[in-house]
N, C-alpha and C positions, 0 to 999 in steps of 0.2 A: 648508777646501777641499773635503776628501770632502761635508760635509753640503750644501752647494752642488751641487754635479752631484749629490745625492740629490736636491733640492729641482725639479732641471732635467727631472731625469728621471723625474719624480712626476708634473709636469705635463706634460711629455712622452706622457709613458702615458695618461693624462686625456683628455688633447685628440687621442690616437690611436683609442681605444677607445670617446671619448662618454661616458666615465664620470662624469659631473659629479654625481651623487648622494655620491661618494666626498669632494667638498671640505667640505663640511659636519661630514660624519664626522668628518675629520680633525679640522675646527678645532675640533668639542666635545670629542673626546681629546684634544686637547693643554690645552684647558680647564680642566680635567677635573682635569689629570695637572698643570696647574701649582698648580691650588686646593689639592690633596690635599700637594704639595709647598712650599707657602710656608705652609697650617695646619698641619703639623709641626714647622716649626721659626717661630713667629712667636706674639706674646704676645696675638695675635688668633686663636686657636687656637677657644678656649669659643667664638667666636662666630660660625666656621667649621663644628662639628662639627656643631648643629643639622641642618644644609642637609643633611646626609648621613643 
């Protein structure tokens, strides 16, 4: 529920401010941040770490 009204209120803010350079950001962090977390624990790891 909370990450919801976070998600509302992200774009909320976005679409107040004009700040549309900010959704890209986001979604290469979160990218980013899931690659870094499923090559840690996954036996595709060796073939992950290269890219980095």
């Amino acid at each position: 529920m909370a990450s919801q009204s976070l998600l509302k209120e992200f774009f909320a803010f976005i679409r107040h401010e004009k700040k549309w350079w900010m959704i890209p950001l986001v979604v290469v962090l979160l990218v980013v941040g899931a690659l870094i977390l499923f090559a840690s624990s996954s036996p595709l790891a060796p073939f992950v770490y290269p890219l980095f």
